[in-house]
N, C-alpha and C positions, 0 to 999 in steps of 0.2 A: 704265453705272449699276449695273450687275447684278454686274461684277466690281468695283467700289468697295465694297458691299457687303459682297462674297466678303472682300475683305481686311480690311475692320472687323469682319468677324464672327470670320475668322483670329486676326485681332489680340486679340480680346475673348476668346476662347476660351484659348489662351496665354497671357494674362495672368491670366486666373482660375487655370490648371494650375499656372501660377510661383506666385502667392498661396499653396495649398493645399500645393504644395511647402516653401515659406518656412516656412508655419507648422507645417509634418510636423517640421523639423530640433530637435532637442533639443540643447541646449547642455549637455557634463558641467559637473554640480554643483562648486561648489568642495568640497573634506575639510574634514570637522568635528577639530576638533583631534583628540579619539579616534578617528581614520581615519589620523592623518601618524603616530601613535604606531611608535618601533619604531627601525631605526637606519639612518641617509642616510650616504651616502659619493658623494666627489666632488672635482675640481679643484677650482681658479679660472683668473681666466685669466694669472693670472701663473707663479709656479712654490708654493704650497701645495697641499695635497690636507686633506680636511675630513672628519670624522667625530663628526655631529651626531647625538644619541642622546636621543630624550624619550618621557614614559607618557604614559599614558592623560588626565592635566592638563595637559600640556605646558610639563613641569618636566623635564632632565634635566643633558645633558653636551655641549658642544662641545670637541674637540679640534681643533688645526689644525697642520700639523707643515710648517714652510717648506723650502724647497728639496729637498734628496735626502732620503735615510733614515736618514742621520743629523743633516739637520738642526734646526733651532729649536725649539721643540714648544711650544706654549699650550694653557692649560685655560680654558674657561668654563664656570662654573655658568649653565643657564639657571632661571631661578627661574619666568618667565612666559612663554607662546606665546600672541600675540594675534593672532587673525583679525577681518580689520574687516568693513565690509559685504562679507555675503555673495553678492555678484554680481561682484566685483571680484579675487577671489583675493588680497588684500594680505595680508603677514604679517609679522611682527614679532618677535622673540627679546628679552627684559630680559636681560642679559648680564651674568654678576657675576664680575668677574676673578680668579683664583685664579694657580697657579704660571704666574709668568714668561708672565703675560698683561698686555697694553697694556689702561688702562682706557678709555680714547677710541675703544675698537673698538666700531661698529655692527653688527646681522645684520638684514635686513629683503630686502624681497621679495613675489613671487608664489608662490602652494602651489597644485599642481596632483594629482590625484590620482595618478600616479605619479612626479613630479621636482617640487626646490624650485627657482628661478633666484631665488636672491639678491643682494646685495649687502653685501659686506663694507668697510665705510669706518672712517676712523678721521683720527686728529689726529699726526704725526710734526715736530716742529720749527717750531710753525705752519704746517705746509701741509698742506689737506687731501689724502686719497687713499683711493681705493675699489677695489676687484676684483669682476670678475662673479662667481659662484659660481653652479656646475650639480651640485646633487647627485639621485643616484637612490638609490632600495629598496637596503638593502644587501643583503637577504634573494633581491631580483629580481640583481640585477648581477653576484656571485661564479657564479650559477649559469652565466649569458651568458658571463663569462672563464672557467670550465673548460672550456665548451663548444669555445669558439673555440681554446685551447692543446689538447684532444684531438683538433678537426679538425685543425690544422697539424700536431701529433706524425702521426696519420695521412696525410696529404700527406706529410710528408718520409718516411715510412717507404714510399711509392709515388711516387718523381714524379716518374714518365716517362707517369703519367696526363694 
């Protein structure tokens, strides 16, 4: 009797600990539009790389340049960035086609406060087609690739380390 107890009491005690725990964890806030301001760089997961540029309204510029470096290159005007309900991190780009851009292209998504994962879809010959899209801080990401090409330049210049 005494040890049924012991364990219901175990038990009750532990669960209050997890409770107070559960409700100690803070979920990060989605970004207000004036927070994602500034310029995203990133794949997809096909062969494009992205460079999405908006202010403080989130109104700016998408660029998207297909395959190597010298290939295809598209412009969009973004004219609007819309974040929906705030608990969901949904986000949205109005996209206005400029030089040797497909007007059937979508940009929408998740906005987290350091990476977008969007979705680039579009309409080619009637069939629809979409690409993942992971962009990050451009500001954050050049600094991470110098880093890592000055470790490697030092490894090679030692690597018998």
């Amino acid at each position: 009797m005494f040890t049924s107890r012991l364990v219901a009491l175990a038990f009750g005690a532990t669960l209050f600990l997890l409770c107070i725990a559960a409700s100690a964890i803070e979920t990060v806030k989605p970004p207000k539009i004036e927070e994602l301001a500034g310029a995203w760089i990133g794949p997809d997961d096909g062969i494009a790389y992205y460079r999405l540029e908006i202010d403080k309204a989130g109104r700016g510029l998408l660029v998207i340049q297909e395959g190597s470096q010298d290939g295809y290159v598209s412009y969009y005007k973004i004219s609007k960035t819309i974040l929906y309900n705030s608990n969901n991190y949904k986000i949205s780009f109005a996209l206005l086609p400029l030089k040797s851009a497909d007007s059937t292209v979508t940009l929408s998504g998740k906005a987290y406060p350091g990476q977008l994962l969007l979705v680039r879809s579009g309409i080619n010959h009637g069939f629809k087609w979409h690409h993942s899209v992971s962009l990050e801080r451009e500001d954050y990401l050049l600094p991470r690739i110098d880093a890592v090409k000055k470790a490697n330049a030092q490894f090679n210049a030692h690597p018998e380390r």
